[in-house]
C-alpha positions in Angstrom: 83.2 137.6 60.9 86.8 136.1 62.3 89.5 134.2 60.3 87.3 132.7 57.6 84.7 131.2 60.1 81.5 132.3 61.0 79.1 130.2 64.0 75.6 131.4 64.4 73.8 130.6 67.9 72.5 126.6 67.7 69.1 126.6 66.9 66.3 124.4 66.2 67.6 123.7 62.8 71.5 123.4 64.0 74.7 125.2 63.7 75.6 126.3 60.0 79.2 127.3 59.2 79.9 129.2 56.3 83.5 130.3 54.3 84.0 133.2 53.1 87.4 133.8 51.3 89.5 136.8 51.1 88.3 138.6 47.8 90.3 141.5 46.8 89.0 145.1 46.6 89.0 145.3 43.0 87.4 141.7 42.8 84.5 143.1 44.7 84.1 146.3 42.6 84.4 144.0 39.4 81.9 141.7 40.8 79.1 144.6 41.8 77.0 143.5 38.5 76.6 139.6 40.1 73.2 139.2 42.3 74.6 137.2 45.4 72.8 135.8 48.6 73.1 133.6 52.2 71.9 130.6 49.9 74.8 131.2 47.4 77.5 130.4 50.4 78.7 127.0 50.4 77.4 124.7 53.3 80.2 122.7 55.4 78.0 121.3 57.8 75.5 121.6 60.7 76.1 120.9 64.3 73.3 119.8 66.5 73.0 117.9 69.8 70.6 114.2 69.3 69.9 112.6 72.4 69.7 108.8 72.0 68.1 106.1 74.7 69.5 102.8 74.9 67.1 100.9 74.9 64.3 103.2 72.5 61.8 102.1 75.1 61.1 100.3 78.5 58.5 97.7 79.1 57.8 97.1 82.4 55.1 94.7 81.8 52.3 94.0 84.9 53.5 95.0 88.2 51.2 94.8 91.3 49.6 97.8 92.6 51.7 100.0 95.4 54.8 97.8 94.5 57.7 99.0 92.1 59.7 97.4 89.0 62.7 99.1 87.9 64.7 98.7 84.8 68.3 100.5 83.8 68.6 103.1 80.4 71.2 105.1 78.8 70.9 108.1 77.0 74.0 109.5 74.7 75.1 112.4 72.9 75.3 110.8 69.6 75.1 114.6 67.5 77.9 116.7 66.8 77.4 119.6 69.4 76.5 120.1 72.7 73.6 118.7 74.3 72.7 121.2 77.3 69.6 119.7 79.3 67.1 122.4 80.2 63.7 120.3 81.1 63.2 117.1 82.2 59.4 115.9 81.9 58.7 112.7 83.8 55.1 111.1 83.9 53.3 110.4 86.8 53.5 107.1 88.2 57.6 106.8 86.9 59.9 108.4 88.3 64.1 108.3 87.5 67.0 107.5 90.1 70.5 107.1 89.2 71.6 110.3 87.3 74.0 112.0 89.9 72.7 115.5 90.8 70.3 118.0 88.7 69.9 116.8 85.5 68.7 120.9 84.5 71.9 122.6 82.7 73.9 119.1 82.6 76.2 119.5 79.4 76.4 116.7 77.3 79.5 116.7 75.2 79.2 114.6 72.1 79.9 111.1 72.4 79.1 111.2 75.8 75.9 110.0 78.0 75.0 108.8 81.0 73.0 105.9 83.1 70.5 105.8 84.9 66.7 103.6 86.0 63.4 104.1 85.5 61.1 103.1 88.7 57.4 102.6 87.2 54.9 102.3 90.3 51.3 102.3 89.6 49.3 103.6 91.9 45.9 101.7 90.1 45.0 98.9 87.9 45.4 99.4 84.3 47.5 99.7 81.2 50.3 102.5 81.1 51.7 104.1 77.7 53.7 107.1 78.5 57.0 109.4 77.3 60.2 110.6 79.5 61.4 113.6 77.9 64.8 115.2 78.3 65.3 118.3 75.9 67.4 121.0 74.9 65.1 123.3 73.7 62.9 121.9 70.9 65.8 118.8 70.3 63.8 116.0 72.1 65.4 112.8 73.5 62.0 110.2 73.9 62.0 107.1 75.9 58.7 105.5 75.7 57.6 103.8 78.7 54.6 101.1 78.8 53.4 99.2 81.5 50.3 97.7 83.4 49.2 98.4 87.2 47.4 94.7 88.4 46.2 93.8 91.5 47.7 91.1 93.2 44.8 88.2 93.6 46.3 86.3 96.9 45.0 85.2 100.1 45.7 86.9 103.4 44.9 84.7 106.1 45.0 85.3 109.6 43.9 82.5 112.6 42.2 84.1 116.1 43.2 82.9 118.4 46.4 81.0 118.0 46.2 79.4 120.8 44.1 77.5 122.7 43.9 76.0 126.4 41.4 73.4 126.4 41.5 73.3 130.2 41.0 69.8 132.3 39.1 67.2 130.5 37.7 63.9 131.8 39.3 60.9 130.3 37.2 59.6 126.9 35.1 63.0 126.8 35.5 65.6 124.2 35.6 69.5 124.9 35.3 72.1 121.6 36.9 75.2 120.9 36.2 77.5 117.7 39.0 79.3 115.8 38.4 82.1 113.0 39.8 82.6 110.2 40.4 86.0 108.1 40.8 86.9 104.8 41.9 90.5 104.5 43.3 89.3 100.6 42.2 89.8 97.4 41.3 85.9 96.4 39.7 83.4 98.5 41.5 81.6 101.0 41.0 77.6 101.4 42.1 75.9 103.9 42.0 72.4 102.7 43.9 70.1 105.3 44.7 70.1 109.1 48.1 68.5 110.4 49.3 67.7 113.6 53.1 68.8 114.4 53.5 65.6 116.6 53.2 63.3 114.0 53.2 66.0 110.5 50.3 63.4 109.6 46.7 64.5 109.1 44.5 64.8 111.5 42.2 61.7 112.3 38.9 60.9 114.4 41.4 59.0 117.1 43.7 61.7 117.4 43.9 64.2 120.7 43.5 67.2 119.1 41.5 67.1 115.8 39.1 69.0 113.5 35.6 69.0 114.1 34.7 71.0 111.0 34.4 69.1 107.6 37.7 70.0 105.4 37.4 72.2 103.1 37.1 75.5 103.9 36.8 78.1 101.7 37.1 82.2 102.9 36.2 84.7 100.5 37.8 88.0 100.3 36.9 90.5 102.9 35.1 87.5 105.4 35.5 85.5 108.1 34.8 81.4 108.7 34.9 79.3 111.9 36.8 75.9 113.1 36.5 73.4 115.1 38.8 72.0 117.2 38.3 69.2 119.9 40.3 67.8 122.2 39.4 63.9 123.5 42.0 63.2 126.0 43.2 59.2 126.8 46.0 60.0 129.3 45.7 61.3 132.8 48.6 64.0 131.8 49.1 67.5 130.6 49.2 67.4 126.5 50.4 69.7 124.2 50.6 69.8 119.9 49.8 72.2 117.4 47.6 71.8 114.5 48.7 73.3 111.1 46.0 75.0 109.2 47.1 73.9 105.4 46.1 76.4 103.1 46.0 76.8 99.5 48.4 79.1 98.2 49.3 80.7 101.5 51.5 79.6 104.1 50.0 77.2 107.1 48.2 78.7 109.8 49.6 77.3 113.3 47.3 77.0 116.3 48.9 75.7 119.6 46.5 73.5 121.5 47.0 71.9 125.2 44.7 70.4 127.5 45.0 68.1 130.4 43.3 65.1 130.6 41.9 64.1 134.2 40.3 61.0 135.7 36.4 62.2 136.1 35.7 63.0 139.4 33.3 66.0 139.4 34.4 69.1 137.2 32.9 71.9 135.5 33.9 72.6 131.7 31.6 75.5 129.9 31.8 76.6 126.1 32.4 78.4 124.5 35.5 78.9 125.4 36.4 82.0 123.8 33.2 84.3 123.6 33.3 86.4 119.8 30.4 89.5 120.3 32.1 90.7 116.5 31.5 94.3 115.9 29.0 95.6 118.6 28.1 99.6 117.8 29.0 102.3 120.2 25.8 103.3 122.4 24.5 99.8 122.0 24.8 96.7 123.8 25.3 92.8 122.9 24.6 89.8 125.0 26.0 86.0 124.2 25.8 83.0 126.8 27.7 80.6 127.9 27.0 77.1 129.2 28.9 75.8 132.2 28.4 72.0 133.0 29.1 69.4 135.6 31.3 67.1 134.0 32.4 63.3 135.7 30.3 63.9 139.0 29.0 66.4 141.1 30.4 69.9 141.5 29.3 73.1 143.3 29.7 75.9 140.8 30.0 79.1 143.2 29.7 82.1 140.9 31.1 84.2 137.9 33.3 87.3 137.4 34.3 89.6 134.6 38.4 90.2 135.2 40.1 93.2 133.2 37.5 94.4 131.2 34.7 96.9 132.5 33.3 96.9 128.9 31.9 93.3 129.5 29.3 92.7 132.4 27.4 90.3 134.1 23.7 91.4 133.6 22.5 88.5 136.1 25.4 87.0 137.9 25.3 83.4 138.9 24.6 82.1 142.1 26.1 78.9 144.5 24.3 76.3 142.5 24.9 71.9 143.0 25.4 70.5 139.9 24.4 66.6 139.4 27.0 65.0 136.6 25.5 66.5 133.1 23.5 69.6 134.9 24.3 73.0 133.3 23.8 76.5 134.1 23.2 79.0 131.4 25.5 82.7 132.2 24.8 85.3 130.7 27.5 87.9 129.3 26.8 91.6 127.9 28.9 93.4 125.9 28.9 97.5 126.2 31.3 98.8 124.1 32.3 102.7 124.2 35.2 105.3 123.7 37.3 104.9 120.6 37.6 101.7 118.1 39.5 98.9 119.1 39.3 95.1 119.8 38.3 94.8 123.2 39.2 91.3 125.2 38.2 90.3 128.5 38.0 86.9 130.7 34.7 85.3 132.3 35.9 83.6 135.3 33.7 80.8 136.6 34.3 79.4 140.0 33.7 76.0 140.9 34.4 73.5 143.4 34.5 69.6 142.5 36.1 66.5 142.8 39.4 67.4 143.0 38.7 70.4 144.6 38.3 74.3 144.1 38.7 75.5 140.5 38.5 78.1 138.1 37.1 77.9 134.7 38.5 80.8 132.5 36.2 82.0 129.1 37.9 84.6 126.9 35.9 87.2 125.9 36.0 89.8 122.4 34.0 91.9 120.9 35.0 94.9 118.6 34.0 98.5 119.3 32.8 100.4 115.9 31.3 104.2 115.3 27.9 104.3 115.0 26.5 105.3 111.6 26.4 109.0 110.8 22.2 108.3 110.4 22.0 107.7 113.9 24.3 110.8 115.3 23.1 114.3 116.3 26.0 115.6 114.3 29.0 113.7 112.2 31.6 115.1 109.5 33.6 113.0 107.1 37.1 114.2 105.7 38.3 113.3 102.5 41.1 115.0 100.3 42.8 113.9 97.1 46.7 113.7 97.3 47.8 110.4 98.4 51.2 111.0 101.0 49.9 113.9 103.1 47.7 114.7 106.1 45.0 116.7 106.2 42.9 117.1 109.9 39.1 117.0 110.5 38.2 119.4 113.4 35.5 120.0 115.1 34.9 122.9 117.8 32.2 123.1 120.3 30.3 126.2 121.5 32.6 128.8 122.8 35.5 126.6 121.7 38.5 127.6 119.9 40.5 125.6 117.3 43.7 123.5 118.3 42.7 124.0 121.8 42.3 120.6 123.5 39.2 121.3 125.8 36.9 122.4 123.0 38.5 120.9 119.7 38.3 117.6 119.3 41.0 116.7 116.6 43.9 114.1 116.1 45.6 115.9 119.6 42.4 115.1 121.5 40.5 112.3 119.7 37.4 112.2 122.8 37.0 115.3 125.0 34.7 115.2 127.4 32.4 118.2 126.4 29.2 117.1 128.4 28.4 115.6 131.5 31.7 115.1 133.4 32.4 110.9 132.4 29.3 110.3 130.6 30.6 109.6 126.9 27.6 109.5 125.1 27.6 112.9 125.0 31.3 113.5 123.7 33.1 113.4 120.4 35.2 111.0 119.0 37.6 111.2 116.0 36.9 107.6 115.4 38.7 107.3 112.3 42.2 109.3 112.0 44.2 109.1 108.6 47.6 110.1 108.4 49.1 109.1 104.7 46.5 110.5 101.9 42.9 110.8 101.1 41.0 110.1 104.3 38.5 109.6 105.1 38.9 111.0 108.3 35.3 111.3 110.9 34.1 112.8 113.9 30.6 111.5 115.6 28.8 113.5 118.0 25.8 111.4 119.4 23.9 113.9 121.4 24.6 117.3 122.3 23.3 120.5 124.0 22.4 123.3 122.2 24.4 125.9 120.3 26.8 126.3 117.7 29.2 124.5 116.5 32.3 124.6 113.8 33.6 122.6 111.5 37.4 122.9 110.3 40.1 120.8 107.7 43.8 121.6 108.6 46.6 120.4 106.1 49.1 119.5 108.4 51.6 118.3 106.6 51.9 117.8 102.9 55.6 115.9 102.3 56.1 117.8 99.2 53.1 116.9 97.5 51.7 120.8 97.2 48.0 121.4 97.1 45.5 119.2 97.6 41.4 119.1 97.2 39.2 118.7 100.7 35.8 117.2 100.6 33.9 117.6 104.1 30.3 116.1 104.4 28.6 116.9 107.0 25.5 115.0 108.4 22.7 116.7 110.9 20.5 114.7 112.4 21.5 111.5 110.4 20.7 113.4 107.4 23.3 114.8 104.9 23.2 118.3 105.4 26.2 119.5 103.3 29.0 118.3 101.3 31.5 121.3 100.7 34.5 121.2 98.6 37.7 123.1 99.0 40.6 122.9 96.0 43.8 123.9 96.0 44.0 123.5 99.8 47.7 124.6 100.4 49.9 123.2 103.3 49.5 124.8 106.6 46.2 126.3 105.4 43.0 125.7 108.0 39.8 126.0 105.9 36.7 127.0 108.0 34.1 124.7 106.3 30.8 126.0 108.7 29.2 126.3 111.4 26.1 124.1 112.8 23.3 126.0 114.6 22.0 122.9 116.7 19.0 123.2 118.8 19.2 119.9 121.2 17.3 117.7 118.7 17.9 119.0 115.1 20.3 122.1 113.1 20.8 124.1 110.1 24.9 124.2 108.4 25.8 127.8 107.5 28.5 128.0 104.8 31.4 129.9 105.7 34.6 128.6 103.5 37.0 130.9 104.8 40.9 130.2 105.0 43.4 131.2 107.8 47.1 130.6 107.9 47.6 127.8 110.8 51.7 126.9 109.5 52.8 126.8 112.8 50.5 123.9 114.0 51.7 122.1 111.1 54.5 120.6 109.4 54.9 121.6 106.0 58.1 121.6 103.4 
């Protein structure tokens, strides 16, 4: 008790402050016989910190998936003590920027507040109704915070190629080319026009360059369509345009077309000119042909190569063959794709000689190399974790092998080692699909491989302050799913030995083993 004033500590029901005046002794002995308590002192007032947002609540309406919206709030002081910050409680999915340093054990004087924005980004579709929370003790300040994750329903279009080299054409013939289009969106794609940039007219039957396909064209999500483009020359001259893909609700798709058109005299023009073998399966082969034909007269066509590619080959290569005006000769090309994914181009190069002497007719060639399916592997394991911004890393060790080295671990630091018979790579592992960024799935495929065993591993390499994580590893034997182990609360740095496979050449057993060992130092963790 001081001069007259007494504070207690602030509590959940506020300050009280009390008087109590200077009663004399014999006032006190005269007042014995009177019954007094606490509730019998007079009440001046309570102090207490309220926390108040400006606005009460944010609506951040529909915002597309992965992207962010952001909108500004206050909060103030607007109580009569105090108001000391000691949690902040932020859903997930929002987050706050703005409020200069740690918001933990900020004093709020009375009358006071500060700014700052909310940032709502949904990682998924669907409605959001949430609460920000900054307290002092049990005194709440509440923000209520709605919102909707949508995903965005556009077109992504994409033309292969984009150009296109139509090569020499006789004068009042027509020579085809096919383009294809993409749609990696999330709504079809429809390309409804074509324009030339010569004339920014559409495209007519009497043009040089025109369509062959009937306009429109409609790509659905996820697929793929093909054009037609032909060029009829009327000029003995080199001629150039480009043709504008209109699209619906996406921007035009530009494809630069030249040819040169040539009195006939005895040429050789073969189509395709671009060769698409799609996605062709590691191990397996694919063969397309290509028709080369004597165009305006006689021509000699001498024979065929494959340039810069040894993935594409020439299973019966053409020989010296006189060609009468309209003859053609049927060639043969063989995709064998192998190693790693990847888009794989190479160019057929016909030789010929005519009219106006030696030439070269050049086809491009594509095709895509993809993993096999684990059903048709000896062995294959699949990595998936659940925390989206880190890394965890499928291994997988061979016989006698030892983890993070690079001749028996094939990992993200040695994606294809050559375990078997020295460059023969059906008998080698590939990490054919690596994730870097959150939840995998991350694989390994092992075709065919000797006997003996062999151990599987998950390594969180780094985990950009995201903590733990779950790991899922299946593994398949045979081209059968053998196991599928889980692993949670995977912390950074940890390596989790998943099992071991006891292969015998031509089948295997998994053995459990689910043990941890601290790998930090091939990792990068915060």
């Amino acid at each position: 008790m001081t001069d007259g004033r007494m504070k207690t500590h602030p509590s959940k029901e506020g300050v009280r402050l009390t008087t109590l005046g200077v009663v004399p002794l014999f006032a006190l002995t005269s007042l014995a016989g009177i019954s007094t308590s606490c509730s019998d002192e007079p009440e001046i007032g309570v102090l207490r910190p309220k926390g108040v947002f400006t606005p009460v609540a944010l609506n951040f309406g529909e915002v597309p998936v992965d992207m962010q919206s952001v909108l500004p709030v206050r909060m103030d002081n607007v109580g009569n003590y105090t108001f000391t910050i000691d949690s902040v409680t932020v859903p997930q999915g929002f987050s706050m920027r703005g409020a200069k340093g740690l918001l933990e054990g900020r004093e709020i004087v009375p009358g006071e507040g500060f700014d700052f924005e909310v940032v709502f980004l949904p990682m998924e579709a669907g409605a959001r109704q949430e609460q920000l929370i900054i307290a002092d003790g049990d005194v709440q300040a509440i923000l209520d915070l709605t919102g909707a994750g949508v995903i965005r329903q556009v077109p992504v279009l994409a033309v292969t190629p984009v150009s296109v080299d139509f090569g020499a054409v006789a004068l009042e013939d027509t020579a085809r080319a096919t383009v294809t289009i993409q749609n990696t969106g999330t709504a079809p794609g429809i390309i409804e026009r074509a324009t030339l940039s010569s004339t920014m007219m559409d495209v007519s039957a009497t043009d040089t360059f025109g369509i062959g396909t009937q306009l429109p064209v409609t790509v659905d999500p996820g697929q793929s369509a093909s054009i037609d483009l032909v060029f009829r020359p009327t000029l003995e001259a080199q001629i150039s345009d480009v043709i504008n893909l209109v699209a619906k609700d996406h921007n035009p798709l530009d494809v630069a077309v030249t040819g040169r058109g040539i009195v006939p005299l005895g040429d050789v023009l073969c189509s395709p000119s671009r060769v698409d073998f799609g996605q062709v399966q590691r191990g397996t082969t694919k063969v397309l042909p290509v028709t080369c034909e004597a165009r305006g007269g006689p021509a000699r066509l001498i024979g065929a190569r494959i340039t810069n590619q040894a993935m594409f080959v020439l299973p019966n290569p053409p020989v010296t063959t006189d060609l009468q005006a309209g003859d053609t000769v049927q060639i043969d090309v063989e995709f064998r794709p192998d190693g790693s994914p990847a888009e794989i181009e190479g160019i057929l190069a016909v030789e010929y000689n005519g009219g106006m002497g030696p030439g070269t007719v050049d086809v491009n060639l594509v095709g895509e190399v993809i993993p096999p399916p684990p059903t048709e592997t000896a062995m294959s394991l699949k990595l998936q974790w659940t925390s989206n911004g880190t890394d965890v890393d499928l291994h997988f060790v061979r016989p006698g092998g030892v983890l993070f080295e690079r001749a028996g671990d094939c990992y993200f630091g040695n994606k294809n080692p050559d375990w078997g018979t020295a460059g023969d790579t059906t008998d080698n592992p590939f990490l054919d699909v690596d994730d870097v960024d959150g939840y995998g799935p991350e694989e390994i495929n092992l075709s065919a491989a000797p006997a003996g065993r062999y151990e599987a591993y998950a390594h969180y390499f780094t985990d950009n302050f995201r903590g733990a994580t779950e790991a899922i590893v299946e593994v398949y034997i045979a081209g059968q799913l053998a196991a599928t182990r889980r692993r949670p609360n995977l912390s950074c740095g940890d390596a989790w030995h998943v099992g071991t496979i006891d292969w015998d050449g031509t089948n295997g057993t998994f053995i459990a083993v689910d043990g941890i060992q601290d790998e930090s130092d091939e990792g990068v963790c915060f």
